[in-house]
SETI-797137 format. One line per field, with one value per residue: z negated, y negated, x negated of N, C-alpha, C in turn. Coordinates in steps of 0.05 Angstrom, whole numbers, plus 5000, padded with zeros to 4 digits. Example, Ala and Ser with C-alpha at 12.3 -4.5 7.8 and 13.67 -1.06 7.14 Angstrom:
REM SETI-797137
n.w = c(4844,4858)
n.v = c(5114,5045)
n.u = c(4736,4743)
ca.w = c(4844,4857)
ca.v = c(5090,5021)
ca.u = c(4754,4727)
c.w = c(4844,4843)
c.v = c(5066,4999)
c.u = c(4736,4742)
REM end
This chain:
REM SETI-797137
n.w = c(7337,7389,7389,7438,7482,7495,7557,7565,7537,7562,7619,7610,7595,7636,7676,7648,7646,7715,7725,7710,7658,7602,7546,7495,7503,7518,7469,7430,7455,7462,7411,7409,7396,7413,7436,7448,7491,7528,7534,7563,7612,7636,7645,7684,7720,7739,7753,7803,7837,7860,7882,7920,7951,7965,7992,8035,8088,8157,8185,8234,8242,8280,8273,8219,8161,8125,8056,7994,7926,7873,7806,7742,7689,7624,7625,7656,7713,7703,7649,7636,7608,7601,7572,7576,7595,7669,7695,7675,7689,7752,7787,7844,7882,7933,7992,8041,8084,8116,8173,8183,8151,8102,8077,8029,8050,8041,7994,7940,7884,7864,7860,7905,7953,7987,7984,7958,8001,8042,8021,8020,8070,8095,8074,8094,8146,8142,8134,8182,8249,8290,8340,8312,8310,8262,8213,8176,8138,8136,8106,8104,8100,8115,8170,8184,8159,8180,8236,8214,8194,8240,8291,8338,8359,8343,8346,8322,8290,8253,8213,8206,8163,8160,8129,8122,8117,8158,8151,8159,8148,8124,8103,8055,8055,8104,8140,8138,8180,8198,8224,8254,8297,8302,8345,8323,8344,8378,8389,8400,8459,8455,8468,8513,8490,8437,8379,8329,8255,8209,8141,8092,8042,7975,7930,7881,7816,7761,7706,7696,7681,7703,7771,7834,7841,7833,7882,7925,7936,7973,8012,8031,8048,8091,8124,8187,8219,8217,8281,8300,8359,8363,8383,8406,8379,8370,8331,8306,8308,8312,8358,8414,8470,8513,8565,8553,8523)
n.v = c(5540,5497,5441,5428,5404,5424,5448,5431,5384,5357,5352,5317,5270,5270,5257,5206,5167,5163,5135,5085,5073,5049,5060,5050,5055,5117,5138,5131,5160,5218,5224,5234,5215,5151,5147,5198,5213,5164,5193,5242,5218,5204,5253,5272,5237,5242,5301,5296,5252,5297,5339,5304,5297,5348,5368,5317,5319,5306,5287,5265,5217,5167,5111,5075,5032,4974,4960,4911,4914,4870,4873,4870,4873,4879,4830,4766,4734,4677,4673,4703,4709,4696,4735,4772,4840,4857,4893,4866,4829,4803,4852,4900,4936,4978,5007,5048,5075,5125,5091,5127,5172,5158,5174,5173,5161,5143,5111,5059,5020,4962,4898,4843,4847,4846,4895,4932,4933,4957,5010,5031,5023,5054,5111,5120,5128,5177,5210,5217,5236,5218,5169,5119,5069,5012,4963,4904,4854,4780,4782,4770,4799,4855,4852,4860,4909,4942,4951,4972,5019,5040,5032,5009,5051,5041,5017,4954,4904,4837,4822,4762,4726,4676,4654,4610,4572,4586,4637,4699,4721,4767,4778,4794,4838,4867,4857,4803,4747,4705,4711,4735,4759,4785,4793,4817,4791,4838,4893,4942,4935,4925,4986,4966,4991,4990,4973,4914,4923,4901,4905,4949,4962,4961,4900,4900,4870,4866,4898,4960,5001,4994,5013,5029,5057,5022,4998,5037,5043,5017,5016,5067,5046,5009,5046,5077,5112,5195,5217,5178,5133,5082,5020,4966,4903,4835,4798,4751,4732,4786,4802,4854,4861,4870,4826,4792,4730)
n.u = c(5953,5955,5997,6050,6095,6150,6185,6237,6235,6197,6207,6253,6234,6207,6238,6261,6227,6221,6256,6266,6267,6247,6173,6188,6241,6245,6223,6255,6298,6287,6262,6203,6134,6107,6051,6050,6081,6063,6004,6030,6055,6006,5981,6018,6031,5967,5975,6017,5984,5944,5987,6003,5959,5944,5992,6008,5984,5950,5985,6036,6066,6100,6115,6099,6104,6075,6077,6067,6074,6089,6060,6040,5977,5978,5976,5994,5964,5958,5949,5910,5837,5767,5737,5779,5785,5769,5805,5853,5912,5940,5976,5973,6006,6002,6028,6040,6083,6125,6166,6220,6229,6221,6181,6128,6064,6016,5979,5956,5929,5921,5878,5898,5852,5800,5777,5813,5847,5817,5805,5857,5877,5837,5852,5896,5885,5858,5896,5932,5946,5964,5963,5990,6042,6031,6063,6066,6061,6041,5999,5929,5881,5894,5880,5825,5822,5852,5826,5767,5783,5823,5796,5816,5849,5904,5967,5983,6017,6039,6097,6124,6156,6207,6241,6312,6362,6412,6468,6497,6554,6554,6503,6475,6467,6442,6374,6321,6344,6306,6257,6195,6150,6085,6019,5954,5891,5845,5872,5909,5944,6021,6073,6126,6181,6170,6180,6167,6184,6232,6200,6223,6208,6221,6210,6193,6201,6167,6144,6099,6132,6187,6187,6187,6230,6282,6290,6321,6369,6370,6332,6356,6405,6388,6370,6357,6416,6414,6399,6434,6440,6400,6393,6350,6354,6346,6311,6325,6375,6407,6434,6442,6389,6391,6398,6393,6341)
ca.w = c(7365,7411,7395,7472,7483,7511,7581,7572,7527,7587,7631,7598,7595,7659,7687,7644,7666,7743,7728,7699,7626,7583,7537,7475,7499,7521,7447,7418,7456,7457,7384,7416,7401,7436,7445,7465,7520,7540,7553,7583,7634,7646,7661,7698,7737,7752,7769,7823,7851,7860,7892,7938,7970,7991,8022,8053,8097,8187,8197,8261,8230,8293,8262,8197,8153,8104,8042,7972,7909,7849,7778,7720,7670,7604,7617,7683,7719,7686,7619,7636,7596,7615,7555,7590,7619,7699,7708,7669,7712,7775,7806,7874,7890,7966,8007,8072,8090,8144,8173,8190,8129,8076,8058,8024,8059,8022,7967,7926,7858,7849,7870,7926,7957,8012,7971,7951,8015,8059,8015,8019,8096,8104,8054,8105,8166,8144,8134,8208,8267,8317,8347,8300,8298,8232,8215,8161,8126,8136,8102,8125,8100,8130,8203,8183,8144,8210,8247,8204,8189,8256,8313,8356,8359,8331,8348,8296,8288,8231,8210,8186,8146,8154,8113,8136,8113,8168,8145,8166,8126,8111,8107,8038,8070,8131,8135,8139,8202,8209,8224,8279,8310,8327,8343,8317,8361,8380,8383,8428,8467,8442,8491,8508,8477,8413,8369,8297,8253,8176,8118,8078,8019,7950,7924,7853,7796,7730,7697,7719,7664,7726,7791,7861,7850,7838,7913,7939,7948,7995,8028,8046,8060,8120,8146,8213,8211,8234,8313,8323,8380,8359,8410,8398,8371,8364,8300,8300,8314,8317,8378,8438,8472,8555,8581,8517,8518)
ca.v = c(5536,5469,5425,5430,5395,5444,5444,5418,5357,5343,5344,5287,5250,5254,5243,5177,5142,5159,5125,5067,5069,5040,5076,5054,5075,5142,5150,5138,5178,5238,5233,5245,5186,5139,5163,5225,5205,5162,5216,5263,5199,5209,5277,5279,5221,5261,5326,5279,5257,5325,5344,5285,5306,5370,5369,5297,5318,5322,5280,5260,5195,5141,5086,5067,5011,4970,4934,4915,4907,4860,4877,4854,4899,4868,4796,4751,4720,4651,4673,4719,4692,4707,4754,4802,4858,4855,4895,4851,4810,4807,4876,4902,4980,4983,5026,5060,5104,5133,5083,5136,5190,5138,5184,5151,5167,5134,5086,5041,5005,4947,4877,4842,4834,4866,4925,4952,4936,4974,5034,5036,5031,5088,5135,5125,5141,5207,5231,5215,5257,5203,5139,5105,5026,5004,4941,4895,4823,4763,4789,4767,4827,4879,4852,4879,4935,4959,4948,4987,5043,5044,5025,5008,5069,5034,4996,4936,4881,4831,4812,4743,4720,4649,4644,4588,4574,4597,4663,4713,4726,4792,4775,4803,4874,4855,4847,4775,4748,4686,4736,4736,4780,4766,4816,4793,4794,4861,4900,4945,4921,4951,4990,4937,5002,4996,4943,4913,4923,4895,4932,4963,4966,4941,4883,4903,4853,4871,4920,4989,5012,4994,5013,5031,5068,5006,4985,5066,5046,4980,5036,5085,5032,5008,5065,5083,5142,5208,5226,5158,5116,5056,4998,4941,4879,4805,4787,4718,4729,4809,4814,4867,4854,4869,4798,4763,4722)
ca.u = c(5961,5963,6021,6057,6120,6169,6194,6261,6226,6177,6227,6279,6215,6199,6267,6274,6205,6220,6287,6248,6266,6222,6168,6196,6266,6245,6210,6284,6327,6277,6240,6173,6120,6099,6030,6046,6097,6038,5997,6037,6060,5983,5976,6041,6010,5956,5989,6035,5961,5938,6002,6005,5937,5953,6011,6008,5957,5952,6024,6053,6086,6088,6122,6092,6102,6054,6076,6059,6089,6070,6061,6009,5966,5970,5984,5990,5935,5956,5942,5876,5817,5741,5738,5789,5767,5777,5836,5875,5922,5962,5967,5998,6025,5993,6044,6053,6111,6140,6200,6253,6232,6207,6153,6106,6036,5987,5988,5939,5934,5894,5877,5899,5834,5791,5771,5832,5867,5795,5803,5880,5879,5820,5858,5918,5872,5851,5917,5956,5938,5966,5962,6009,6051,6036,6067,6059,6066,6021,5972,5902,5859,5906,5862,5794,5812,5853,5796,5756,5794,5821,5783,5836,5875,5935,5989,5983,6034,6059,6124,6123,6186,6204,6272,6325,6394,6439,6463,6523,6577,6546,6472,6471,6466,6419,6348,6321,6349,6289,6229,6187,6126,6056,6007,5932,5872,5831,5887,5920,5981,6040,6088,6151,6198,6163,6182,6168,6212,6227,6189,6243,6208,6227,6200,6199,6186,6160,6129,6101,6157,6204,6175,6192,6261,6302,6301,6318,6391,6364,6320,6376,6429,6376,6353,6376,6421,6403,6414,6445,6425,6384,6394,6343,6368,6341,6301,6337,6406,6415,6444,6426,6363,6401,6400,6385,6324)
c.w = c(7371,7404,7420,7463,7497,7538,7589,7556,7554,7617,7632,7607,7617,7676,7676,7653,7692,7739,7713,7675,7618,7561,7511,7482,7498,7492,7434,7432,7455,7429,7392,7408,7417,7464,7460,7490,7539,7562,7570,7603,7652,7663,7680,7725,7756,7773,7807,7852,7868,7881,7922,7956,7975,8004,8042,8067,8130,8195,8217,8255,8256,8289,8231,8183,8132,8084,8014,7956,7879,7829,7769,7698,7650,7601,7656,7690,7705,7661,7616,7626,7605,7592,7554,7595,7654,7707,7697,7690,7730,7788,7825,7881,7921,7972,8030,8077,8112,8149,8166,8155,8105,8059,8048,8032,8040,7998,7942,7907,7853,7853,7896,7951,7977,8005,7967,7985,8043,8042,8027,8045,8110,8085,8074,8133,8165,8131,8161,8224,8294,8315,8329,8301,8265,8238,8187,8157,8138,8129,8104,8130,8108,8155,8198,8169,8165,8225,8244,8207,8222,8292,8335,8364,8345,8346,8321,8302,8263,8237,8195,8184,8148,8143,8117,8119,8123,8167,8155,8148,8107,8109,8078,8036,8096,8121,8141,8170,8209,8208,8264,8284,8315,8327,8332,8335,8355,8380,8401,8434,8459,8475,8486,8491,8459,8401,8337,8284,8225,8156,8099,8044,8000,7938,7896,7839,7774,7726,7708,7699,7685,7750,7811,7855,7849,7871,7929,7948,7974,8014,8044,8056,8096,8128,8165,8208,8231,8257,8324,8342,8372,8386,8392,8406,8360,8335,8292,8304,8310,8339,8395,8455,8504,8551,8570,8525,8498)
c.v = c(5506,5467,5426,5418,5419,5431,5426,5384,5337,5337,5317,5277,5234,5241,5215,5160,5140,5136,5097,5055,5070,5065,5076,5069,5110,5157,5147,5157,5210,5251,5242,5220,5182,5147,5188,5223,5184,5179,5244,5241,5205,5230,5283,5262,5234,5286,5315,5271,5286,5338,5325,5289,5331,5378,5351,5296,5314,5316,5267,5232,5180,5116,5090,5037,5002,4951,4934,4897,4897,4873,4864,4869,4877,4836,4787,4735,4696,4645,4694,4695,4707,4732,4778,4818,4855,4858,4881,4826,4818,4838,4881,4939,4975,5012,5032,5080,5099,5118,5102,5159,5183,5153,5167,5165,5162,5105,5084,5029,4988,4921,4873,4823,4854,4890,4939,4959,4961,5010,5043,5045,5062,5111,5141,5140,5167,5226,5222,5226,5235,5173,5126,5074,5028,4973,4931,4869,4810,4761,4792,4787,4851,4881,4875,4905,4949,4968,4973,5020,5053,5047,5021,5036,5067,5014,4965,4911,4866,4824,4793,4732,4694,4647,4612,4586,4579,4635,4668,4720,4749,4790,4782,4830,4873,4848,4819,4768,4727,4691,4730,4754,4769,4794,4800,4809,4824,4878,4907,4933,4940,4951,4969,4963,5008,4974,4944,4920,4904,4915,4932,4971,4948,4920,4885,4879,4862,4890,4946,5014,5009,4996,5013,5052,5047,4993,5012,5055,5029,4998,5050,5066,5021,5017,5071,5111,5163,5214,5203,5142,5088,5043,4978,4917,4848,4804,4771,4717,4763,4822,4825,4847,4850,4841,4776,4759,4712)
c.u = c(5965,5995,6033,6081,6130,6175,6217,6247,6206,6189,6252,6262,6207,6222,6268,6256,6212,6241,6281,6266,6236,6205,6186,6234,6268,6234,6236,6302,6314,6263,6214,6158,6109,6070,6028,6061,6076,6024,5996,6046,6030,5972,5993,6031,5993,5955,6001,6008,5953,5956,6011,5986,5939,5965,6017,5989,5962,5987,6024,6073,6076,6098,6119,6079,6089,6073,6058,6079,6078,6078,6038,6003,5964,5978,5980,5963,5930,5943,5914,5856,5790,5729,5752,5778,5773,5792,5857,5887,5946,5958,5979,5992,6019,6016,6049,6066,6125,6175,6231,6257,6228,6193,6134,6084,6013,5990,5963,5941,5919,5893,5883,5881,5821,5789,5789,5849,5843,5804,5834,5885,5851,5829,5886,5910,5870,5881,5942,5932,5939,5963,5994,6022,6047,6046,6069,6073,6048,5999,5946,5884,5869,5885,5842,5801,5831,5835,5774,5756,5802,5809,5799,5844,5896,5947,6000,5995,6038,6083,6125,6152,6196,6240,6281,6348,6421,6440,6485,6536,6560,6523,6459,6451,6453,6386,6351,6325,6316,6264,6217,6159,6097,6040,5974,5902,5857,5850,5899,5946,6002,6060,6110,6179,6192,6166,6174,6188,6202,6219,6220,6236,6213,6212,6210,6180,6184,6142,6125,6128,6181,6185,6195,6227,6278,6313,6310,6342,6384,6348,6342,6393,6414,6369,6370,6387,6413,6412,6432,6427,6423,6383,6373,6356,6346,6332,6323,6364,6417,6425,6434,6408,6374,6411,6405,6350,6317)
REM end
């Protein structure tokens, strides 16, 4: 009979990667090797795919936000030599999720270059129903692969970041106050009761051994809560928008 890990073993396992423990830790506190926690990360991987396409299908999300998050396969771009193979290097986690439910919609793995970011944005297309805001970073190749993917049936904005030194006491716990908006050519006008907002996602560093759960608390702490009344507020200062210019 097939070797199988048991249920409760595949379980720890998977609990300790989401929770971004390392492999070799998860091969000590469980006794499984390495290899094999490998490739059950693989198939589990897989499964998660699989599962992500058929129920993320025909959503109604109208505010949805773009970011990405670095990592590096094997070694950094610095130290890549022409005898690598290709994917070795800088990598970036493409992500779009729903502001208020922080679903993640659609999501990408690869270079941060037209190709990854064209596929990433037409894998997000064929799963929204509506005219959506997406909003984004600075990001140049976001334009055309909007474009593409959408044909103007979006609401497309960035959010460019320009960090300053006057902060608020509490600016720990605040998005970046010195942000500002642009919208970029071809592009429908956005309604004036729709605004940018800040992406909320984590800006994880390191390895894919740590991923996207370390920023969840920084996620929930900014999300608007449910059924309250959202007043818009000032990028640059925070304050209400009535008879503020």
């Amino acid at each position: 009979m097939p070797n199988v890990l048991p249920m409760e073993t595949r379980v720890r396992i998977a609990s300790a990667l989401v929770e971004g423990t390392s492999v070799r830790a998860v091969e000590r506190q469980t006794g499984v090797a390495k290899s094999t926690i490998l490739r059950f990360a693989v198939e589990l991987g897989e499964g998660c795919a699989r599962l992500h396409n058929r129920l993320v299908q025909g959503l109604c999300e109208p505010d949805i936000e773009l970011d990405e998050q670095w990592s590096f396969i094997a070694k950094k771009d610095k130290r890549v030599t022409e005898k690598d193979p290709a994917e070795y290097g800088d990598v970036f986690t493409f992500t779009a999720f729903a502001r208020r439910s922080k679903l993640v919609i659609s999501y990408a793995v690869g270079k941060r270059d037209q190709v990854t970011t064209d596929a990433f944005l037409a894998d997000l297309r064929a799963r929204v129903l509506v005219v959506p805001q997406l909003t984004s970073d600075g990001l140049d190749v976001y334009v055309p692969a909007v474009d593409a993917s959408f044909r103007g049936c979006v609401d497309y904005g960035m959010v460019v970041k320009r960090y300053g030194h006057s902060k608020s006491p509490d600016y720990k716990f605040e998005p970046a106050r010195d942000a500002h908006s642009r919208t970029p050519r071809a592009r429908r006008e956005r309604p004036p009761s729709r605004q940018l907002l800040h992406s909320h996602a984590p800006a994880t560093r390191g390895s894919f051994n740590r991923p996207l759960p370390r920023g969840a608390a920084r996620c929930q702490r900014l999300a608007p809560r449910t059924g309250a009344r959202q007043r818009p507020s000032c990028f640059a200062c925070g304050r209400s928008l009535r008879n503020h210019q």
